[in-house]
C-alpha atoms as a printed R data frame, in Angstrom:
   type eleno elety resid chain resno      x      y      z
1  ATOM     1    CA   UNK     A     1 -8.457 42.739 82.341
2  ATOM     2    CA   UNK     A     2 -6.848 44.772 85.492
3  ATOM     3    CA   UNK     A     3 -5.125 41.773 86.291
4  ATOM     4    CA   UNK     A     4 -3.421 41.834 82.881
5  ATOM     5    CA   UNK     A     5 -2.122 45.249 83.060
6  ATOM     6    CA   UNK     A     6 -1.594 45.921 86.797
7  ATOM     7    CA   UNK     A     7  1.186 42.739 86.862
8  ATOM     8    CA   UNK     A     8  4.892 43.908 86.811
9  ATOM     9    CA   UNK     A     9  6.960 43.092 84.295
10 ATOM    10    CA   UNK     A    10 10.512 42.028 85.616
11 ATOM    11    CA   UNK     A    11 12.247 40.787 81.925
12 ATOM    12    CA   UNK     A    12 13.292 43.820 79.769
13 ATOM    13    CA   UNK     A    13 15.085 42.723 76.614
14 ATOM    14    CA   UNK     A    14 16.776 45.244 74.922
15 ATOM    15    CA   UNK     A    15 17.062 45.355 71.576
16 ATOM    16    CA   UNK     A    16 19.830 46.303 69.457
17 ATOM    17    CA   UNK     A    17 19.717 47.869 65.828
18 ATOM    18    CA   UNK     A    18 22.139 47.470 62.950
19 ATOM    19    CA   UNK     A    19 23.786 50.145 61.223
20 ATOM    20    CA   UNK     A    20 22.090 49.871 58.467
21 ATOM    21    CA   UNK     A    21 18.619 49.963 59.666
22 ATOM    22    CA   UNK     A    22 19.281 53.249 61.916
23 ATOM    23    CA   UNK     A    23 20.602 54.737 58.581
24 ATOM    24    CA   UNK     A    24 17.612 53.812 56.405
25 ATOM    25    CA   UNK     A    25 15.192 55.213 59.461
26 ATOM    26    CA   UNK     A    26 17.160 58.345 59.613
27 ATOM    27    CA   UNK     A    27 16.799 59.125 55.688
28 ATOM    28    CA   UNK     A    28 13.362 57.923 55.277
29 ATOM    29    CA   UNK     A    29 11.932 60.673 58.472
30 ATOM    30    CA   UNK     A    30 14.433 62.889 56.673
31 ATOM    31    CA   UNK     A    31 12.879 62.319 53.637
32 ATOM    32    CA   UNK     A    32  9.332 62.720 54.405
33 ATOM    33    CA   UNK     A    33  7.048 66.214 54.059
34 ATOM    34    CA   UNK     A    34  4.269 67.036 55.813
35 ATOM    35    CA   UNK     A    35  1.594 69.025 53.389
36 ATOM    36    CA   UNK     A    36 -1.461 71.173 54.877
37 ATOM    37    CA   UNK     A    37 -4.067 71.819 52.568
38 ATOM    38    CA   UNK     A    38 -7.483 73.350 54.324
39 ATOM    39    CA   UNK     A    39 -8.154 70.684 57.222
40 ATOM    40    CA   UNK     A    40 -6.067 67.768 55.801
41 ATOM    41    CA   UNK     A    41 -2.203 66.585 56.236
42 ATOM    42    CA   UNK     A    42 -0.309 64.689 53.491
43 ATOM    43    CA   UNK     A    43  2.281 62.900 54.015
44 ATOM    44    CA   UNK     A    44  4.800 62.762 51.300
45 ATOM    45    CA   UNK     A    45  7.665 61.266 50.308
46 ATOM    46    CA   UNK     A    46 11.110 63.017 48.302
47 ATOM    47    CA   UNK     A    47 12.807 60.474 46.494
């Protein structure tokens, strides 16, 4: 397993995102509420 995880990785690829997927990303965190009630979280979601 060290083997695995101490080996250098030399290939980065980076990645690029449309338009259109940054804007969906950026309305749906925009769009979500975080709820405490007593020792829980709730996500929820506006629409």
């Amino acid at each position: 397993m060290e083997n695995i995880y101490s080996e250098e990785q030399r290939t980065v690829k980076t990645v690029k995102a449309r338009r259109e997927t940054i804007d969906f990303l950026l309305s749906y965190s925009k769009s979500i509420k975080v709820v405490d009630y007593k020792k829980h979280k709730f996500e929820v979601t506006l629409n």
